[in-house]
C-alpha positions in Angstrom: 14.9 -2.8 -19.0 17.4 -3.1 -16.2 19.3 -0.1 -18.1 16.0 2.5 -18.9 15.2 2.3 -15.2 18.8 3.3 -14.6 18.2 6.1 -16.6 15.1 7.5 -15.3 15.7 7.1 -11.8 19.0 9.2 -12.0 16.8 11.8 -14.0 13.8 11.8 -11.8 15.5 11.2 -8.3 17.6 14.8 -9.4 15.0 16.6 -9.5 13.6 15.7 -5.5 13.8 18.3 -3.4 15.8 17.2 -0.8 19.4 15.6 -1.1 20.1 12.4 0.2 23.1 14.1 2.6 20.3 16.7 3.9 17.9 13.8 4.5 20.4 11.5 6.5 21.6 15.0 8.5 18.0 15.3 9.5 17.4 12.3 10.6 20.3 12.5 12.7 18.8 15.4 14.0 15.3 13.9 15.1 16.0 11.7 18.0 14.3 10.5 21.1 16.7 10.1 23.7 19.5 8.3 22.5 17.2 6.7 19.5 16.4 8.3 16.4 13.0 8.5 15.1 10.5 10.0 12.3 7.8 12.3 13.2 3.9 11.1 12.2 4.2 12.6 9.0 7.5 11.8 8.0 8.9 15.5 7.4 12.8 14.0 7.3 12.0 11.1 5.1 12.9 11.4 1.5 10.2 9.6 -1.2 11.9 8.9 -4.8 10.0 11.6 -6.4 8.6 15.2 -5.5 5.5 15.1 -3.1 2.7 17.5 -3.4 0.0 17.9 -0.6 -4.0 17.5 -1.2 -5.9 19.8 1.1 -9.1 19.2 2.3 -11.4 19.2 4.8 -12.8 15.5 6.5 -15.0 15.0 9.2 -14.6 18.5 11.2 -11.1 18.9 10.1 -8.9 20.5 7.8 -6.2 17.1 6.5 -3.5 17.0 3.6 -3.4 14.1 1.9 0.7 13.5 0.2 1.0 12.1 -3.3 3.6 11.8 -5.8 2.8 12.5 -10.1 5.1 11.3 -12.0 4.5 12.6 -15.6 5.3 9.5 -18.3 8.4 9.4 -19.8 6.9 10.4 -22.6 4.1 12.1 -24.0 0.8 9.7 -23.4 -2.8 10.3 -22.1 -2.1 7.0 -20.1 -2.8 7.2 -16.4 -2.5 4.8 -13.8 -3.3 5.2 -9.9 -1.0 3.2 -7.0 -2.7 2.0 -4.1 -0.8 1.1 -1.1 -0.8 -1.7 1.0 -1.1 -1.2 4.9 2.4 -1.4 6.4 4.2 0.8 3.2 3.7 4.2 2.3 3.5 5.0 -1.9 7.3 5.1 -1.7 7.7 1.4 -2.4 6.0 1.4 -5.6 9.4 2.7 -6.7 10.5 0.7 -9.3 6.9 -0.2 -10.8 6.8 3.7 -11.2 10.0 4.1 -12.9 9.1 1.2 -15.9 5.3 2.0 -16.2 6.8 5.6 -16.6 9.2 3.8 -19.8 6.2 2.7 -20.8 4.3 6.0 -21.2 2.1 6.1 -18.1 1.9 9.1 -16.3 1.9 7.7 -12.5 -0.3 8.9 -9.2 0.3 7.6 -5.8 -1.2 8.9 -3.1 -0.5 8.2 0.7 -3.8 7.6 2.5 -5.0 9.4 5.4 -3.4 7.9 8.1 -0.4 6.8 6.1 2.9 7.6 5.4 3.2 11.7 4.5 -0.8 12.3 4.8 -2.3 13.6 8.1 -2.9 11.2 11.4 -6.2 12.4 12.7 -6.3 12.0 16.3 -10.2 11.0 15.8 -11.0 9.4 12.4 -13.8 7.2 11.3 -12.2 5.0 8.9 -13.9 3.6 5.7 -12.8 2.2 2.9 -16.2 4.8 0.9 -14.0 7.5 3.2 -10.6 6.9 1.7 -11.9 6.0 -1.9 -13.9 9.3 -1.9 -10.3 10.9 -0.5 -8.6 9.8 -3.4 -11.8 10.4 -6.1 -11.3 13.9 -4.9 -7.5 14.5 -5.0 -7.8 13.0 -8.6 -10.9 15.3 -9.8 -8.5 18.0 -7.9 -5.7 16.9 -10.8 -8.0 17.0 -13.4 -8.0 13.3 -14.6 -11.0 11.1 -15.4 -10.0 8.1 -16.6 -7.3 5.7 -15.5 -6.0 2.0 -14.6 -6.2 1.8 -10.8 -3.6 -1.0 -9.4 -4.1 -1.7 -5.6 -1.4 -4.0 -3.4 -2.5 -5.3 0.3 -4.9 -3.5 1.3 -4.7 -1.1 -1.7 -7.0 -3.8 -2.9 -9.0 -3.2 -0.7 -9.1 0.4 -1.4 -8.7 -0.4 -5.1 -12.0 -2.5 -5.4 -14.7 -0.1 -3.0 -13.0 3.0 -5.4 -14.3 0.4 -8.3 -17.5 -0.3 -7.1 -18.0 3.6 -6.5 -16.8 5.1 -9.4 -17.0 2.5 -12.3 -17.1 5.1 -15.1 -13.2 6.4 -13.8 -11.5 2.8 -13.7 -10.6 1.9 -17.2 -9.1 -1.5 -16.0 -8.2 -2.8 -12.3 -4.9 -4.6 -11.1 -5.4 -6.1 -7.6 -1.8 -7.7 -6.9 -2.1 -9.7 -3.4 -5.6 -8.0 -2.4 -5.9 -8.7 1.3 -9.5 -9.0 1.7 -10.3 -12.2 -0.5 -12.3 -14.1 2.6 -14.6 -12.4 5.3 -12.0 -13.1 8.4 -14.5 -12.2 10.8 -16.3 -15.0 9.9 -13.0 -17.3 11.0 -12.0 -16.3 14.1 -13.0 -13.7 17.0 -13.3 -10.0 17.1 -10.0 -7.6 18.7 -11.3 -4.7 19.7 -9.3 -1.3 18.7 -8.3 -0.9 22.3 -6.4 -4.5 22.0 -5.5 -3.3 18.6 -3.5 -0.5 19.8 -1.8 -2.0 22.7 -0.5 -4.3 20.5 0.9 -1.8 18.2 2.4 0.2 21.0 4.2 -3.0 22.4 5.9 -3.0 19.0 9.9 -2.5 18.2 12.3 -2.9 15.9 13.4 -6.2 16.0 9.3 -7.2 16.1 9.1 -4.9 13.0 12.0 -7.0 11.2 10.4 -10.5 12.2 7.3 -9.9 11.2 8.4 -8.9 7.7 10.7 -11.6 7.5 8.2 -13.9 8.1 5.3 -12.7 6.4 6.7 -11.1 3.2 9.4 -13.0 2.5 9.4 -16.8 3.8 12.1 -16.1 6.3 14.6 -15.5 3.8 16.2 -11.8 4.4 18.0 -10.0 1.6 20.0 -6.6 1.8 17.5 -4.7 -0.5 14.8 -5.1 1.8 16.6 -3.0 4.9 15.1 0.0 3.2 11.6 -0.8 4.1 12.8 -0.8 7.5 13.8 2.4 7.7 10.0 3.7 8.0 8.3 1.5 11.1 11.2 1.5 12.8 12.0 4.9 12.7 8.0 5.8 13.8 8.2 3.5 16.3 11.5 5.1 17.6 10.2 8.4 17.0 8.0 11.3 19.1 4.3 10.6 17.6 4.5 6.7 17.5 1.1 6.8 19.5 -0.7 8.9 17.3 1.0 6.0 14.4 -0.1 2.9 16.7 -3.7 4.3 16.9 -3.9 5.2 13.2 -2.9 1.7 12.8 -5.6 0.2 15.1 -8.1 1.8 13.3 -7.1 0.9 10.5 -7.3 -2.7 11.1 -10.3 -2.5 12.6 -11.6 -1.2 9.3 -9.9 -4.0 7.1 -11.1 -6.4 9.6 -15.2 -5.3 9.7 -15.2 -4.0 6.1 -15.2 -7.3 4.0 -15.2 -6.6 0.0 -15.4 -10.1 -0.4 -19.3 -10.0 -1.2 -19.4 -7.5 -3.8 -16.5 -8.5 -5.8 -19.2 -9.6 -8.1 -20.6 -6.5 -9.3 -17.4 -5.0 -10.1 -17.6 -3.5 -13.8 -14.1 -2.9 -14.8 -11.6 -5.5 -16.1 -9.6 -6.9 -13.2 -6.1 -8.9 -13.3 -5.2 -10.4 -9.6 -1.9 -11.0 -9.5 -0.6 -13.3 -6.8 2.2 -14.7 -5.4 1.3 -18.2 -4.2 3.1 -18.2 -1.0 1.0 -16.2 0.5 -0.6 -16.6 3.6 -1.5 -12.9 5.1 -4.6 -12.8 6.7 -6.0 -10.2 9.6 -6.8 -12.5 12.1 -4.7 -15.2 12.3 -2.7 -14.3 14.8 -5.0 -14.7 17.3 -7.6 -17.6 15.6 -7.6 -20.7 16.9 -5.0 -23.4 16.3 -7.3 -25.7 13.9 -8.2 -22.2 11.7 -4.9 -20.9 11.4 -3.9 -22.9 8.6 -6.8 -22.0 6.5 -6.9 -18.7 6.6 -5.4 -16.9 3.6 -4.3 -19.3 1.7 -4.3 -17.3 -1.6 -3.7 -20.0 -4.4 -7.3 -21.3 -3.6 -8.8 -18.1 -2.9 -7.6 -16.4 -5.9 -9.1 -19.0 -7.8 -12.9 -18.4 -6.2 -12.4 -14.5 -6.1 -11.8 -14.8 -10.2 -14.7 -16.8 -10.9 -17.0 -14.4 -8.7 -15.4 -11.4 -10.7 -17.1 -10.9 -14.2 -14.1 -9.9 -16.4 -11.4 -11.0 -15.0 -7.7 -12.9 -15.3 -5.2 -14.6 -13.0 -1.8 -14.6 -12.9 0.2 -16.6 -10.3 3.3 -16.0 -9.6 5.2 -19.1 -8.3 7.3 -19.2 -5.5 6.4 -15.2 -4.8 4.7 -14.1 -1.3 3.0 -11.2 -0.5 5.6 -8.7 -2.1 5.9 -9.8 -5.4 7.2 -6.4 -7.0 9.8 -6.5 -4.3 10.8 -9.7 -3.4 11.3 -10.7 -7.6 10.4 -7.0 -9.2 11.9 -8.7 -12.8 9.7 -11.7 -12.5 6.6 -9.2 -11.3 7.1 -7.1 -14.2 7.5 -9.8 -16.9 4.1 -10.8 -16.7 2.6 -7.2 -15.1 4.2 -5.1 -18.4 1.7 -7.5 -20.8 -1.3 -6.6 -19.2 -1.5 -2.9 -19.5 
């Protein structure tokens, strides 16, 4: 497997339009006083594959959503849609592209509104309807009907509401460490989006690093994760980190007020949650009290109640795997993903 995905990435990442030596010049190039940043859209930042853009129009204004479409590796009808979690654009799908590509899947991954290459409105009332009709659209815009729609974080989020809307487009659903599998506002107190964004502006990048270190990957750091560094810290170093920081606040707010947890029942499609049992991620926690902490997200037990409320589905747990599975263990994420599509 180890070899194919060798193979494709040197053939697909050939054909991106911008070379790693122009990319690392202009980021060089983009600094803020003596740091060096990205700008809200990351114009400098190079994804593994081509990106197109999605316009539209949204609420009084005229937005571009990014996405990358990775044709399959070979000649298939098979489509599957990636769904990002919160603090990742669709760039860290990057190896789950490459072997569902080997496998014949042609591969769409969009970057939200508010994410990663796509627009970040000054004014945006986020819902998860909003960005599942986004993405309804930019995939009627491609042309494609049916397809597998996988969801990380709060991708699953995303991934279930798109679902529930459109059950005649989702051929089968992968959730893989949903956020969203309890109703935290029922657990601890409301943070308004003003508190939200303070927070987010008294962010840097050692915060960025601890926070990752600790909630993805049990405090234990490896070299292969520094790459997913590279984004937050370089917006947070960069010249529109307040239009990023209130993106960001609104965002959570939305996650936070716009439980899925109640409808999971009525979802049609085949579902899979996959889920690594370490994790604990849950918006909220950080400021719940002391005697609630502990039992918010613990995902071992919620994953179990989530797949009884959910009529067809299956779960997989992946043992000793956090919140990242496909990054922190990709060949023990695939081993059991690649036999369920």
């Amino acid at each position: 497997m180890k070899k194919h995905l060798l193979i494709l990435t040197l053939a697909l990442t050939a054909c991106a339009t911008t070379p790693k030596e122009e990319f690392k010049k202009a980021s060089a190039e983009n600094k803020v006083g003596s740091k060096v940043g990205f700008d809200a859209e990351l114009t400098q930042y190079q994804y593994p594959f081509p990106v197109k853009f999605f316009n539209f129009r949204s609420q009084e204004q005229d937005l571009k959503m990014a996405y990358m479409d990775i044709p399959a590796g070979r000649p298939s009808a098979k489509v599957i849609v990636m769904l990002h979690g919160k603090n990742f654009p669709g760039a860290y799908f990057e190896q789950l592209i490459l072997g569902l590509n080997q496998e014949g899947y042609r591969v769409i991954v969009p970057d939200q509104i508010g994410f990663g290459k796509s627009s970040k409105p000054k004014n945006y009332q986020y819902s998860f309807q909003t960005l599942a009709l986004n993405t309804k659209n930019l995939l009627n815009s491609l042309g494609v009907e049916k397809y597998f729609v996988l969801g990380h974080s709060m991708g699953g989020m995303v991934a279930t509401r798109f679902a529930l809307m459109y059950p005649d487009s989702v051929t089968k659903l992968f959730l893989v460490n949903p956020i969203g599998l309890e109703d935290w506002k029922t657990m601890t107190s409301y943070r308004s989006v003003d508190d939200g964004y303070k927070a987010e502006l008294a962010s840097n990048a050692e915060k960025v690093k601890q926070y990752q270190l600790e909630s993805y990957y049990d405090g234990k750091w490896k070299s292969d994760y520094d790459k997913w560094l590279e984004i937050p810290t370089g917006w947070v170093q960069g010249p529109d980190y307040p239009v990023i920081a209130w993106n960001a606040a609104l965002t959570s707010d939305m996650i936070f007020t716009q439980p899925v947890y109640y409808e999971f029942k009525n979802l049609k499609a085949p579902t899979v949650l996959i889920i690594g049992d370490r994790d604990r991620t849950a918006i909220g926690k950080a400021w719940a009290p002391e005697d609630i902490k502990n039992k918010m997200g613990n995902y071992p037990v919620m994953s179990q109640t989530v797949a009884k409320m959910i009529p067809k589905s299956k779960l997989i747990t992946l043992k000793g795997l956090g919140h990242m599975p496909f990054i922190e263990d990709f060949e023990a994420f695939w081993k059991v993903f690649v036999k369920q599509i």
